[in-house]
C-alpha positions as CSV (number, residue, x, y, z in Angstrom):
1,X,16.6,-26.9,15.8
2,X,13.0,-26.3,17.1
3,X,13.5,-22.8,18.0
4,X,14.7,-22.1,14.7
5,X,11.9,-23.6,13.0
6,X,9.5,-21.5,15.6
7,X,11.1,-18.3,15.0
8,X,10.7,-19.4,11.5
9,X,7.5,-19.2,11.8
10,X,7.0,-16.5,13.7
11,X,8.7,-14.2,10.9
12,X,6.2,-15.5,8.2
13,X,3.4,-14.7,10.2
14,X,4.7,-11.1,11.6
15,X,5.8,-10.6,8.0
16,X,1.9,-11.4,6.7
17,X,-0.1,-9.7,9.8
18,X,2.2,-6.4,9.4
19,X,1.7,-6.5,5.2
20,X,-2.1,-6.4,6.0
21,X,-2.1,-3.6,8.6
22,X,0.3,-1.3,6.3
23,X,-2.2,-2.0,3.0
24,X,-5.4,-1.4,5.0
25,X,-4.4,1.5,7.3
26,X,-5.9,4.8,6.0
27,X,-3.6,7.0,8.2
28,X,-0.2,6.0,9.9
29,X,0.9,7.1,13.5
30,X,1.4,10.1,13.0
31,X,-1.6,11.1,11.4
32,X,-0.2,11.0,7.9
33,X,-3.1,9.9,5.2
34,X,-1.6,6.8,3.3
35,X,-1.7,7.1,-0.1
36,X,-0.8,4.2,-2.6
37,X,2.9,5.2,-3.2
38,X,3.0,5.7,0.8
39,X,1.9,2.5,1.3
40,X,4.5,1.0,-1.7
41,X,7.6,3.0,0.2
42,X,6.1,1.6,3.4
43,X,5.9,-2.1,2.1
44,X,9.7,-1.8,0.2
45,X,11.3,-1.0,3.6
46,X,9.3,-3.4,5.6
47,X,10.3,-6.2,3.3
48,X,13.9,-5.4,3.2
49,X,14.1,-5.8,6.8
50,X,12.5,-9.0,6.2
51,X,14.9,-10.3,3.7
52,X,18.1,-9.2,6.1
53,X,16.6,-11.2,9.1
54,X,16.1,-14.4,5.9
55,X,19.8,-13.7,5.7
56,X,21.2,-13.7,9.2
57,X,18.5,-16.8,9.8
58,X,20.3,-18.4,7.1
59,X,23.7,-17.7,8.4
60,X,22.5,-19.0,11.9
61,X,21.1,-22.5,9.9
62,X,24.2,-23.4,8.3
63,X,26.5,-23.0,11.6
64,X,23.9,-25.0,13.2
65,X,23.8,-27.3,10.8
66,X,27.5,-27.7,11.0
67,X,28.0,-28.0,14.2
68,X,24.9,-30.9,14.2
69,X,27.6,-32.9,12.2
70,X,30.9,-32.3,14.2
């Protein structure tokens, strides 16, 4: 249950490190200047990835869980 609560972690920290970098970059990788509905698109994808890995984290805490009670 300790790896779960580390990766926990890890995700809210990746999630707020990664917000920062796509609001403060002025061009991405390939050289494309970011402008504020760039950034918007950029941060709508980002946090839909984030809110499938909240699901499959869930789905991995409640068969933990019930198998901690078995």
């Amino acid at each position: 249950m300790k790896i779960w609560w580390g990766a926990n972690i890890f995700w809210i920290i990746a999630y707020a490190v990664i917000t920062i970098i796509i609001y403060v970059r002025k061009v991405d990788g390939s050289g494309v200047v970011q402008t504020p509905g760039l950034k918007t698109a950029t941060f709508i994808v980002w946090t839909s990835f984030i809110i499938l890995v909240f699901f499959v984290q869930m789905i991995i805490y409640f068969v933990m869980k019930r198998n901690v009670k078995q």
